[in-house]
KOLBADO-830418 format. One record per residue (C-alpha): residue number from 1; residue in three letters; chain; z, y, x. Coordinates in steps of 0.25 Angstrom, whole numbers, plus 5000, padded with zeros to 4 digits. Example, Ala and Ser with C-alpha at 12.3 -4.5 7.8 and 13.67 -1.06 7.14 Angstrom:
+-----+------+-------+------+------+------+
|  nr | rest | kette |   c3 |   c2 |   c1 |
+-----+------+-------+------+------+------+
|   1 |  Ala |     A | 5031 | 4982 | 5049 |
|   2 |  Ser |     A | 5029 | 4996 | 5055 |
+-----+------+-------+------+------+------+
//
This chain:
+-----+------+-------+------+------+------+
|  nr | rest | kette |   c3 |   c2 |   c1 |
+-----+------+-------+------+------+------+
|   1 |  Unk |     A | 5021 | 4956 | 5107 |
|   2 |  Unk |     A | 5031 | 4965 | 5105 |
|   3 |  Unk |     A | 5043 | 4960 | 5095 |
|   4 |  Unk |     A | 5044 | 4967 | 5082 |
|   5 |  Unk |     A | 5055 | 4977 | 5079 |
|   6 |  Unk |     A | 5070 | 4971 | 5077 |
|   7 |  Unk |     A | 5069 | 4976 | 5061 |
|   8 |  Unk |     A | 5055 | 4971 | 5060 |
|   9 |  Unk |     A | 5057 | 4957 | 5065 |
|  10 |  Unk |     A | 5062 | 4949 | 5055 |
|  11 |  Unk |     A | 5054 | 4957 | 5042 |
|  12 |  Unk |     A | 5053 | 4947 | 5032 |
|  13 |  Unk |     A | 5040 | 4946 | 5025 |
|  14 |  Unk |     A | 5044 | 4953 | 5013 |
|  15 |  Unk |     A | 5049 | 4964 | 5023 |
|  16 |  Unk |     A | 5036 | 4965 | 5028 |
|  17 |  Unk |     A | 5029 | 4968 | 5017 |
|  18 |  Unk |     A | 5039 | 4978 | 5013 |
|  19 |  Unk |     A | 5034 | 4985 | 5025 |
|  20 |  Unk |     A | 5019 | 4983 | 5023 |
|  21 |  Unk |     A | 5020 | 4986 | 5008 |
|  22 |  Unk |     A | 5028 | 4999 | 5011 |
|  23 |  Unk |     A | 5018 | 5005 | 5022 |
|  24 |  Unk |     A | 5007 | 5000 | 5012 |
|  25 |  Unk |     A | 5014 | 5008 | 5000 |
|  26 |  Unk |     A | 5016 | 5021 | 5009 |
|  27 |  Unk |     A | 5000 | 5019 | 5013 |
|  28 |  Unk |     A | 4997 | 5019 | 4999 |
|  29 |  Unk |     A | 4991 | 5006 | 4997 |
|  30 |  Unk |     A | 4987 | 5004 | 4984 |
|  31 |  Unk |     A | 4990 | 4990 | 4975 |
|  32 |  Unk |     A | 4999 | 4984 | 4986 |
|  33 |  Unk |     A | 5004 | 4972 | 4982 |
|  34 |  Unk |     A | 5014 | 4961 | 4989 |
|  35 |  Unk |     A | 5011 | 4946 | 4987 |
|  36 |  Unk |     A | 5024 | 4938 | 4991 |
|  37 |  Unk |     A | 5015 | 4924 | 4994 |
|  38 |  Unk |     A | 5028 | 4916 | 5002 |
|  39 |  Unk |     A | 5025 | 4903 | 4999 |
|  40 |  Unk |     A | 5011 | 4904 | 4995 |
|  41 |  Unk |     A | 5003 | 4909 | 5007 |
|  42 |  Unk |     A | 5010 | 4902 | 5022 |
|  43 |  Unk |     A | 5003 | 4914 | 5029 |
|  44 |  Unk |     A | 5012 | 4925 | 5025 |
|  45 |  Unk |     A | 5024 | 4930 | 5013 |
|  46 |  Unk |     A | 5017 | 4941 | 5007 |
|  47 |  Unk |     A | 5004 | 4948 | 5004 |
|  48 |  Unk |     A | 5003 | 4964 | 5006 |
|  49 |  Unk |     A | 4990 | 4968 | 4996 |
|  50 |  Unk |     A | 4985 | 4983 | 4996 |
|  51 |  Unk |     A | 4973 | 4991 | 4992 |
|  52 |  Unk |     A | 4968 | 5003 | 5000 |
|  53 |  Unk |     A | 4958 | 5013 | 4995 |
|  54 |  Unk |     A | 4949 | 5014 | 5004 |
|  55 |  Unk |     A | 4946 | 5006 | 5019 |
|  56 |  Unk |     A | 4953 | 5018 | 5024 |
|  57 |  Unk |     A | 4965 | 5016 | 5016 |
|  58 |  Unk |     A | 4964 | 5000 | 5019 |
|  59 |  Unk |     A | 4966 | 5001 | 5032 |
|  60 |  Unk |     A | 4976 | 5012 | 5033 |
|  61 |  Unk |     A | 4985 | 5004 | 5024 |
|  62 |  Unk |     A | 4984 | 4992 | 5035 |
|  63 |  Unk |     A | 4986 | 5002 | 5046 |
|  64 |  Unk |     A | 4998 | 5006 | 5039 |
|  65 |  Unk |     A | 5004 | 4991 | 5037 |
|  66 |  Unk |     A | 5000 | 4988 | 5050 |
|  67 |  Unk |     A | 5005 | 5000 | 5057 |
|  68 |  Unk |     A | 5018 | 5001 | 5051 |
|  69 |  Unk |     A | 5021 | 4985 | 5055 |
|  70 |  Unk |     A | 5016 | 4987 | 5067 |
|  71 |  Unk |     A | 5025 | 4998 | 5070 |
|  72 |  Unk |     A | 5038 | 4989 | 5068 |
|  73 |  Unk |     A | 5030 | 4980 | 5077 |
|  74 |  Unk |     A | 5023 | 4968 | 5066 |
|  75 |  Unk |     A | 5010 | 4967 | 5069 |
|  76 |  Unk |     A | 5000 | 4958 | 5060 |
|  77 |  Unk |     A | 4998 | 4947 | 5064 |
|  78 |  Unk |     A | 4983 | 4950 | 5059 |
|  79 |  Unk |     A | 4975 | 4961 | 5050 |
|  80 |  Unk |     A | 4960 | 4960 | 5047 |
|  81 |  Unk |     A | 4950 | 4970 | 5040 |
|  82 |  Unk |     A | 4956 | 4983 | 5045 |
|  83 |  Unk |     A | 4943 | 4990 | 5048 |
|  84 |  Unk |     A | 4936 | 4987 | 5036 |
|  85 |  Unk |     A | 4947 | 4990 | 5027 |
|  86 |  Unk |     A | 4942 | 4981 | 5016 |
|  87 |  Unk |     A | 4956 | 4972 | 5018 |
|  88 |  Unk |     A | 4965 | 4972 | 5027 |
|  89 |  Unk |     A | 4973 | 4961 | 5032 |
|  90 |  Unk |     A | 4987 | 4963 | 5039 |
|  91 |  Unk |     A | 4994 | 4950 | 5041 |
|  92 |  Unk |     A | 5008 | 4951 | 5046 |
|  93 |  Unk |     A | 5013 | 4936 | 5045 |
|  94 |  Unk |     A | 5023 | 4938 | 5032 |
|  95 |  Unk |     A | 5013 | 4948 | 5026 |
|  96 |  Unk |     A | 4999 | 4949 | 5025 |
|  97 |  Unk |     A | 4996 | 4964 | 5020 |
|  98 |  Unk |     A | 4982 | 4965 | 5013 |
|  99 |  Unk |     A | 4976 | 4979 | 5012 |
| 100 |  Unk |     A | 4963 | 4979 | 5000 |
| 101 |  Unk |     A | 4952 | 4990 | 5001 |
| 102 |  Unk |     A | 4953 | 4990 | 4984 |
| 103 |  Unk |     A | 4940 | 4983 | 4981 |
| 104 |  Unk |     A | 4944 | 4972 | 4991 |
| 105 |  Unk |     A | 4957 | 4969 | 4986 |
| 106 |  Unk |     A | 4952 | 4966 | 4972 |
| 107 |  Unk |     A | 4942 | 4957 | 4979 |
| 108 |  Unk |     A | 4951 | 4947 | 4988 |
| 109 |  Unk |     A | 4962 | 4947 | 4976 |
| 110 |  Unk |     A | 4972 | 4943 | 4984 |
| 111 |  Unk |     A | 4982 | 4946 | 4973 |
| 112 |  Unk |     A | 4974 | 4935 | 4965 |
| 113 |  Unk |     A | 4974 | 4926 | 4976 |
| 114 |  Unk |     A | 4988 | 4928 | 4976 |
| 115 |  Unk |     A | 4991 | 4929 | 4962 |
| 116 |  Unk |     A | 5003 | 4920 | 4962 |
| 117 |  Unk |     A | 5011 | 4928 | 4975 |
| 118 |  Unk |     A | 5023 | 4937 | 4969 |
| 119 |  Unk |     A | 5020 | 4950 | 4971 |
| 120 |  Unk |     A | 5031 | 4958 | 4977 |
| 121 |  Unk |     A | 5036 | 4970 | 4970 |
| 122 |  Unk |     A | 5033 | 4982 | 4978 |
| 123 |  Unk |     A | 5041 | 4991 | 4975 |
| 124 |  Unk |     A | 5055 | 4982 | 4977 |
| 125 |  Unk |     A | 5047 | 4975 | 4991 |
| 126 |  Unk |     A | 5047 | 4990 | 4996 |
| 127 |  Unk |     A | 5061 | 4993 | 4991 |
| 128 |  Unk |     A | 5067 | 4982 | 4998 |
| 129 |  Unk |     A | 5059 | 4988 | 5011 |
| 130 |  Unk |     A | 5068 | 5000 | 5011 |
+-----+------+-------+------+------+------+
//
């Protein structure tokens, strides 16, 4: 397994979502949202949710993530649904990216689910990014 690049390997979780969030913004994901859900969930610190809007679209926003991680060497450590492109899955430890075909998203709620995570502010997570 090949180590991850010296400036990648101590990300925090909140770094990492900066990242995802970023490459997700530039792909034009639509309604992303961050869940900050330390302390509430002992399998990551942060939800990614997003809505393509098409199957097409879906999976080029997970592409993108995926790519653009795996390009300063983090891998997910697992991803589901990419051929359909109804949801996508991409789970990288400290962040679990979500990426909705529309009509799913509002069917899964996982905002409801998680009404009670802080949401992060976008604009000042990808401001701190830089």
């Amino acid at each position: 397994m090949r180590k991850l690049k010296k400036e990648h390997d101590e990300k925090s979780g909140r770094e990492l979502a900066a990242l995802c969030a970023r490459v997700a913004d530039d792909t034009k994901a639509e309604e992303l949202v961050i869940l900050d859900v330390r302390g509430m969930a002992s399998f990551t610190d942060y939800f990614i949710l997003m809505s393509g809007r098409s199957t097409r679209h879906v999976q080029g926003l997970a592409e993108a993530i995926e790519g653009a991680l795996r390009s300063k060497r983090i891998s997910s450590k697992h991803n589901e649904g990419l051929r359909e492109g109804l949801w996508v899955l991409l789970d990288f430890n400290d962040v679990v990216v979500h990426v909705f075909y529309k009509e799913k998203r509002a069917f899964y709620d996982l905002e409801g689910l998680w009404h009670d995570a802080p949401r992060v502010d976008l604009d000042e997570l990808l401001a701190e990014e830089g």
